[in-house]
C-alpha positions in Angstrom: -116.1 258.3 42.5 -114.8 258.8 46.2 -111.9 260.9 45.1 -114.6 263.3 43.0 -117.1 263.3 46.1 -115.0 263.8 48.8 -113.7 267.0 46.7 -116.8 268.4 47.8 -116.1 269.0 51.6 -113.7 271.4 50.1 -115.7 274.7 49.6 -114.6 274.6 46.0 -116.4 271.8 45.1 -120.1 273.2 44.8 -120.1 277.2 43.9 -121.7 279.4 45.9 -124.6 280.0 43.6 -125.2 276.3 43.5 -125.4 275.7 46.8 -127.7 278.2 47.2 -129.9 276.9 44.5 -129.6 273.4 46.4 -130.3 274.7 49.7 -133.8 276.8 48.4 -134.6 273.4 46.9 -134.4 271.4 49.9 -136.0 274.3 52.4 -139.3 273.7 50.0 -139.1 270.3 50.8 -138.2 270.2 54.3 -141.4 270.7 57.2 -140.7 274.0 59.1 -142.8 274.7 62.1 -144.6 277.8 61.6 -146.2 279.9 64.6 -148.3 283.0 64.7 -148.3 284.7 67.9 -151.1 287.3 68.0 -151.1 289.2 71.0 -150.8 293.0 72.4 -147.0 294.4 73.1 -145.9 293.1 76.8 -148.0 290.2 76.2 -144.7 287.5 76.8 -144.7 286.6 73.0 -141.0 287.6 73.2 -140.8 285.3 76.1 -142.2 282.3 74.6 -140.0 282.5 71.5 -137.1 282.6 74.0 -138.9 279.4 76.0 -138.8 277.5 72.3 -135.8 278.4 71.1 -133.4 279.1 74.1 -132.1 282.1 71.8 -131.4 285.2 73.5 -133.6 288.1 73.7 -131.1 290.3 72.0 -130.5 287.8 69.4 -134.3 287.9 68.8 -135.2 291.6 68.6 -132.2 291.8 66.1 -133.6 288.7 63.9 -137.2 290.1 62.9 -138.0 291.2 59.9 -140.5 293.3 58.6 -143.5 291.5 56.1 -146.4 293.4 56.5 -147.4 297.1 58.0 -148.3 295.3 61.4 -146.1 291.6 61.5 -142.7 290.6 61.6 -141.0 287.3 60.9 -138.4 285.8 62.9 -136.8 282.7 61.6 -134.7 280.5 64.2 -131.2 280.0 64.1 -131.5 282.6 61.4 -133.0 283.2 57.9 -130.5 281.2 56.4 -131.4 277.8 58.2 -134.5 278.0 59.3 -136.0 275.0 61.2 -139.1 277.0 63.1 -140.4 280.3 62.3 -142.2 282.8 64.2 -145.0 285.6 63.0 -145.6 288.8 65.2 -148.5 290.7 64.7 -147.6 293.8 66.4 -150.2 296.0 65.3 -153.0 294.9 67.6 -155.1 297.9 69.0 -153.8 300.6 66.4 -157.0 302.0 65.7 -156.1 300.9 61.6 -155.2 297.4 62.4 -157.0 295.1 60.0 -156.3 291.3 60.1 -156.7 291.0 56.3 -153.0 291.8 55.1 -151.8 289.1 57.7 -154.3 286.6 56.9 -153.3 286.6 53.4 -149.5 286.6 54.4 -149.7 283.8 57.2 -152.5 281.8 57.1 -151.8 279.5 54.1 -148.6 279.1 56.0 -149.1 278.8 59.7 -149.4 275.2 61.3 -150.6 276.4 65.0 -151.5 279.9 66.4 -150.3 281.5 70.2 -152.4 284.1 71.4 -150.8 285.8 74.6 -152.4 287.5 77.5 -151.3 289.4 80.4 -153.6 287.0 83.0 -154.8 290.1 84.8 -155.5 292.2 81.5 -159.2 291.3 80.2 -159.0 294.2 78.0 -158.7 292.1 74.8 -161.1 292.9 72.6 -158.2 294.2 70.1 -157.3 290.8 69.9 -160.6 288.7 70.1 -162.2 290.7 67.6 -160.0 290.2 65.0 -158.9 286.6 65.9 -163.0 285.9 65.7 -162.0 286.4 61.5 -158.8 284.3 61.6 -160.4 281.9 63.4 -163.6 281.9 61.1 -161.4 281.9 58.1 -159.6 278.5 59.2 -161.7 276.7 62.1 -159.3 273.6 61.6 -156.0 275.4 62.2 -155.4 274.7 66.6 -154.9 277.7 68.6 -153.4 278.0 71.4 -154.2 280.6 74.8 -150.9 281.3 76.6 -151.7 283.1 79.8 -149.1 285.0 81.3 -147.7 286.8 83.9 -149.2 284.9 86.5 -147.4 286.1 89.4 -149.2 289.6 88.8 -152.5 287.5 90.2 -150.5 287.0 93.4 -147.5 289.7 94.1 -145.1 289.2 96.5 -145.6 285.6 96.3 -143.5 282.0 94.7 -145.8 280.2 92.2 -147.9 277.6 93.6 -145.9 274.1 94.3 -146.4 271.3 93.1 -147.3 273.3 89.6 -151.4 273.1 90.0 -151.5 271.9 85.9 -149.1 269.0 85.9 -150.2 265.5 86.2 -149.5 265.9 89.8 -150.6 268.8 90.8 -153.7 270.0 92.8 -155.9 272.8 91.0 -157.5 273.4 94.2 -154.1 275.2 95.4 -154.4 278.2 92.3 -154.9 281.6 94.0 -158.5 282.5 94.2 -157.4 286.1 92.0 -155.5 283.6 89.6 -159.0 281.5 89.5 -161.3 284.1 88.7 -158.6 285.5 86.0 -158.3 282.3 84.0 -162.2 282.0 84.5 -162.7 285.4 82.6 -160.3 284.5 80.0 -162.2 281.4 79.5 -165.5 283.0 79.0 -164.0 285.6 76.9 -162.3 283.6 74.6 -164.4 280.6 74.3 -164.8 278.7 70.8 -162.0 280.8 69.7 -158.9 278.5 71.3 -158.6 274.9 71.5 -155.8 274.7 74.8 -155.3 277.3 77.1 -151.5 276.9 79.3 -151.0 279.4 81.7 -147.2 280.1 82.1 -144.8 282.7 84.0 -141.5 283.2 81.8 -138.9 285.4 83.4 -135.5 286.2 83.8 -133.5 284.4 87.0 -132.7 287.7 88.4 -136.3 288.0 89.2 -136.6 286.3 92.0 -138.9 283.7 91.1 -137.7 279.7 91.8 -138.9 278.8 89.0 -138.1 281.5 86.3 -139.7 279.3 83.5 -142.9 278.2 85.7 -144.8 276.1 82.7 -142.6 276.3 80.0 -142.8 272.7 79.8 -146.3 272.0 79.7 -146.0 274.9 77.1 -143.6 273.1 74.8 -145.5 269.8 75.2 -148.8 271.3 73.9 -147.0 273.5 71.2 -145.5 269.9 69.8 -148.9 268.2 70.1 -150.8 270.9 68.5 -148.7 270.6 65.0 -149.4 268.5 62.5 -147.5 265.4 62.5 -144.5 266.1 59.8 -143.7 269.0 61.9 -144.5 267.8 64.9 -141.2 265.8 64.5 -139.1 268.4 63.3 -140.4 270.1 66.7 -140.3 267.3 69.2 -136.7 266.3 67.7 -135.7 269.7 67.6 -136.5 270.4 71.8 -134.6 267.4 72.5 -131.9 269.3 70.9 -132.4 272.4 72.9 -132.4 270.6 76.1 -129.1 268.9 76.1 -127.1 272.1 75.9 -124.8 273.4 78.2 -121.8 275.5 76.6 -122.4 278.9 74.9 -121.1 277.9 71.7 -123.0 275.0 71.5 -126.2 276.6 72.1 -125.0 279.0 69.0 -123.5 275.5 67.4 -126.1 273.2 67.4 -129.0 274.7 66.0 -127.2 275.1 62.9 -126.3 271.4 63.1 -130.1 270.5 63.5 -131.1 272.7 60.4 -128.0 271.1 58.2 -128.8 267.6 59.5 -132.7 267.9 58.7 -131.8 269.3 55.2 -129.2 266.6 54.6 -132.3 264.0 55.5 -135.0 265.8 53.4 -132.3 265.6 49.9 -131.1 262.3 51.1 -135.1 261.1 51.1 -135.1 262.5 46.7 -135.8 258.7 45.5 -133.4 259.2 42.6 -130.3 256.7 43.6 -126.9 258.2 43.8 -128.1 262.1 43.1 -128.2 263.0 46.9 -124.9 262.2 47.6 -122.8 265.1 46.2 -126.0 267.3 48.0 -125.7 265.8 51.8 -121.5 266.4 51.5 -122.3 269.5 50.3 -124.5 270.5 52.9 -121.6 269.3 55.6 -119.1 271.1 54.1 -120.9 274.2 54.9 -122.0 272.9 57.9 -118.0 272.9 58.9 -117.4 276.1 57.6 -120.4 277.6 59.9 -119.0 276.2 62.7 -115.8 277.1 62.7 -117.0 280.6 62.1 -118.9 280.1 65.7 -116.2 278.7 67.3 -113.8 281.7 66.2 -111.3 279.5 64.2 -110.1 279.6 60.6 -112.1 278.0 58.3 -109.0 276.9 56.1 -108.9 274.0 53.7 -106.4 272.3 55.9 -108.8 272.6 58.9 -111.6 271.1 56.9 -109.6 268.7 55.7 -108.5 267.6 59.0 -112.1 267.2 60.3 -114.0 265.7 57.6 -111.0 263.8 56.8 -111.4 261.1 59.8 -114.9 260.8 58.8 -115.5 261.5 55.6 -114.6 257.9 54.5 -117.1 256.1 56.5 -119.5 258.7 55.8 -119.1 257.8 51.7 -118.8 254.4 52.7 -122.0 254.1 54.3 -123.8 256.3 52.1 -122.7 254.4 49.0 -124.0 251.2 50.4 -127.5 252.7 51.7 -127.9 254.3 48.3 -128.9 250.7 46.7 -131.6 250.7 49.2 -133.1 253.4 47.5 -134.7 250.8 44.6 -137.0 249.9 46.8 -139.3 252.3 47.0 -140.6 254.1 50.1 -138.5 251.9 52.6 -134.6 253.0 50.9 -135.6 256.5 50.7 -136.6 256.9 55.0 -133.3 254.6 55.4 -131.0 256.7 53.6 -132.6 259.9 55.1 -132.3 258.7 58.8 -128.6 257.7 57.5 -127.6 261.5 56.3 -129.8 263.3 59.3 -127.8 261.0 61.9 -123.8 261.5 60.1 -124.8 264.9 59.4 -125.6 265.4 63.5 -122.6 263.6 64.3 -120.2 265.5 62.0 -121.4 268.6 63.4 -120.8 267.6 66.9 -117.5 266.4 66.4 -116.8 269.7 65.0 -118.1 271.4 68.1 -116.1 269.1 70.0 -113.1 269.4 67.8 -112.9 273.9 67.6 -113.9 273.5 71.7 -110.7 271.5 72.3 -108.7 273.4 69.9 -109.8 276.3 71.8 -108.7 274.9 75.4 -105.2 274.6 73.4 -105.5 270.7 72.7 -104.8 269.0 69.4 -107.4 265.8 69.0 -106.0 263.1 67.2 -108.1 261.5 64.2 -109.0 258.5 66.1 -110.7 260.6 69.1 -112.6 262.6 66.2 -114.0 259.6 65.0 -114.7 258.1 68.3 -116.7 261.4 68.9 -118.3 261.2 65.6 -119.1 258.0 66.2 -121.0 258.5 69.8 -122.5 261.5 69.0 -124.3 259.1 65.3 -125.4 256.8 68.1 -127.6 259.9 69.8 -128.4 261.1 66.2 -130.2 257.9 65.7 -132.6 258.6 68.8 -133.1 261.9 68.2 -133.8 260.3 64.6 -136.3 257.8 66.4 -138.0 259.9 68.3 -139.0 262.0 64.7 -140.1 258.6 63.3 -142.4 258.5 66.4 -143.9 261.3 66.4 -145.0 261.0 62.9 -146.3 257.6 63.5 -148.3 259.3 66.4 -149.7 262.0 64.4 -150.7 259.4 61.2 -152.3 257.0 64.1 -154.5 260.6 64.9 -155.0 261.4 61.7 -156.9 257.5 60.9 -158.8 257.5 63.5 -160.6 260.8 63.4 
């Protein structure tokens, strides 16, 4: 049985066609974030996706795709691995615009809503009007107002320090223009949001100190806004985000996140032993991908090299977790947190493996599996900290 499934980190061993059927199975299964921003061009909804994501800009205006006359989709890493999606209305004061084509694209899909605004722009009506329909259409669905550009309410100046929203902060400090703005906002857009953050996203070069002034408090209301099952698959994924460093790995690893979450979502199918060919499946590819990334061949021997100082313990571990799966409920969350953590780690060492072969060193297969065997240990927390956040949103959801 070993010899048969490790067979399958070579790309032989599942066809093309089979993985793909394999991988649109498991995307129906797994949670994937999905946000409608609705707001006029220049608004910053570019800028937020940026803030969520750390992809590039460029990377972002070439990853949208058309679905209706007025809205675009962009999927993050890429349309291939999702793990969050984003839905642009762009057509938002074209005297034609009509919110029913998007509402019967989006809405049966979307888990929160971002409406932007310039701060100092209270000509909205092109978006309050038609968010007064959305919003009538599905009162339970959490939107959120993201006010931006709030230096434009003070020129010439830093933003306001300590940050007037945070925990420690004094709103008594905000600019009196900056006051009377989010006032009108408030007004204007009352019973139609549930949060409003006011934010300031831009580039370094612009001479702010803080380029990304409320991106946090931006990301934290995002993740509590989402229902709980992808609320995890959010709150895991920042944690991601916000341990990169190298360029590579901020291409790297949100591949590794999508492979590792797919790997838990077939590893949780309660049929014993079935999941297994699936999750090895999944790394393989996950290897190839990477190596593509890293600029190095994707050979057999290269593959082989990688999965072959884990691979073992990986089967091994799996094998034994698979028994778990007759009890049911319990086995099938073990043996998920068991695929999403050697999935994670597999992919790291692989980033760690093509970034010293690119520095012109050759690891040995005791240092890969000392790497694969840290980066499981941070798997598991990031692994945690999704178990969490689900229990959080099921303790919301019983008590309202």
């Amino acid at each position: 049985m070993f010899k048969s499934l490790a067979s399958l980190f070579n790309p032989s061993g599942m066809s093309d066609q089979k993985f793909e059927e394999l991988r649109s199975r498991i995307l129906k299964e797994m949670p994937i974030p999905v946000i409608w921003l609705f707001g006029r061009t220049g608004s910053g909804k570019t800028s937020i996706i940026r803030c969520l994501t750390e992809a590039t800009s460029a990377e972002i205006g070439t990853g949208f795709r058309p679905q209706t006359r007025f809205s675009q989709q962009y999927d993050f890493p890429d349309a291939e691995n999702p793990v969050l999606q984003f839905l642009d209305t762009r057509g938002l004061g074209e005297p034609d615009y009509n919110p029913e084509e998007d509402l019967a694209r989006f809405d049966p899909s979307t888990h929160v809503m971002i409406v932007t605004a310039r701060v100092t722009d209270h000509a909205q009506a092109a978006v309050i009007d038609p968010l007064k329909e959305i919003r009538r259409r599905n009162p339970d669905r959490p939107v959120l107002l993201a006010l931006t550009c709030l230096h434009e309410a003070y020129p010439g100046e830093q933003h306001p320090v300590p940050d007037p929203w945070s925990p420690q902060g004094d709103t008594s400090q905000i600019p009196e223009e900056l006051r009377r703005s989010i006032a009108g906002h408030t007004r204007a857009f009352a019973g139609l949001v549930d949060q409003i953050v006011p934010i300031d996203l831009t580039q370094p070069g612009d001479g702010f100190d803080q380029p990304q002034f409320g991106a946090d408090r931006l990301k934290a209301a995002v993740i509590e806004l989402m229902p709980a099952g992808c609320r995890q698959a959010m709150a895991s994924l920042q944690d991601v985000m916000d341990s990169l460093r190298d360029y590579h790995e901020r291409k790297a690893m949100p591949r590794v996140y999508a492979y590792a979450s797919m790997a838990a979502t077939a590893a949780a199918f309660p049929v014993p032993w079935l999941d297994i060919p699936a999750v090895l499946a999944l790394q393989s590819h996950l290897v190839h991908q990477l190596s593509r990334i890293y600029g190095q061949e994707a050979s057999a021997a290269v593959v082989a090299r990688v999965a072959g100082a884990v691979g073992g313990r990986i089967l091994m571990r799996m094998a034994v977790r698979e028994a778990a799966k007759f009890v049911p409920g319990w086995g099938s969350v073990l043996n998920a947190g068991l695929a999403f953590a050697s999935t994670y780690g597999l992919g790291k060492a692989c980033c760690w493996y093509f970034g010293e072969i690119r520095r012109g060193n050759l690891p040995t297969d005791a240092q890969i599996e000392q790497v694969w065997q840290n980066q499981v240990s941070v798997a598991k927390r990031v692994w945690q900290h999704r178990q969490d956040a689900a229990g959080s949103g099921q303790m919301e959801s019983g008590t309202e």
